[in-house]
C-alpha angles and dihedrals in degrees: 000000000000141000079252104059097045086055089058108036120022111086114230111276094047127152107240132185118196126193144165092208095239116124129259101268109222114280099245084071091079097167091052092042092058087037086047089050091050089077104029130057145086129273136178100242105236103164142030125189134210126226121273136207120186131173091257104025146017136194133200121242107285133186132209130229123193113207097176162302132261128210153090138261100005090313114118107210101179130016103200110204128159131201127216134190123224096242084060112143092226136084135248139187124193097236093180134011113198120267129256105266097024104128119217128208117211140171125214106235122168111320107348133009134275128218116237108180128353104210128187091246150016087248089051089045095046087048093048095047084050092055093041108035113190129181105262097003110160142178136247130173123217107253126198091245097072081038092048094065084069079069094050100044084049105261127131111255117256 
């Protein structure tokens, strides 16, 4: 599926995978297996952005993934997330929606929310948010109505 239809359809805290189609060069080609990982791989979507138009610029609608974070003991050292644009020349396929009574933490910035931390329940978010306060941090649970496109793109619901 496209950059596009992910934009439009897939709830914050998705599973996506993103790929070019190309096969996974042999592992003794370093240099083409990082360039190969560079377009494919799977994030959590934590962002999506509008489209801006400025009087000098404008930029098409985006979305975030986050693929994960590095660190010890409890430290996180480095968050690697990429953004990609809907007119993105890869593809992309929703692997896991989040399921109904998952409870999401997010956080407004700028022109829509990001997700900070997807938990298994309202209790386990409200925890989290308490052991990791941030400045306009909400809550949002997971309805069957996001699940329930599952149903309609022809998924079974989670």
């Amino acid at each position: 599926m496209s950059a596009h239809i992910v934009y439009d359809s897939a709830p914050l805290g998705s599973v996506i995978r993103y790929f070019d189609g190309t096969p996974k060069p042999p592992a003794r080609f370093t240099r083409k297996v990082a360039d190969w990982e560079r377009r494919n791989g799977t994030g959590r979507l934590v962002k999506k952005e509008p489209p801006q138009s400025r009087a000098t610029y404008s930029s098409p609608a985006c979305f975030t993934l986050h693929e994960g974070d590095f660190g010890q003991g409890g430290i996180i050292v480095v968050s690697v997330r990429r953004t990609w644009s809907v007119e993105s020349d890869l593809r992309f396929e929703i692997v896991e929606r989040p399921k109904i009574g998952t409870a999401r933490v997010l956080q407004d910035f700028g022109d829509s929310p990001e997700l900070l931390h997807l938990a298994r329940d309202r209790e386990a978010a409200e925890r989290w948010l308490a052991a990791n306060p941030y400045s306009r941090a909400y809550l949002e649970e997971v309805t069957a109505d996001e699940v329930g496109a599952d149903v309609v793109e022809g998924r079974t619901a989670a």
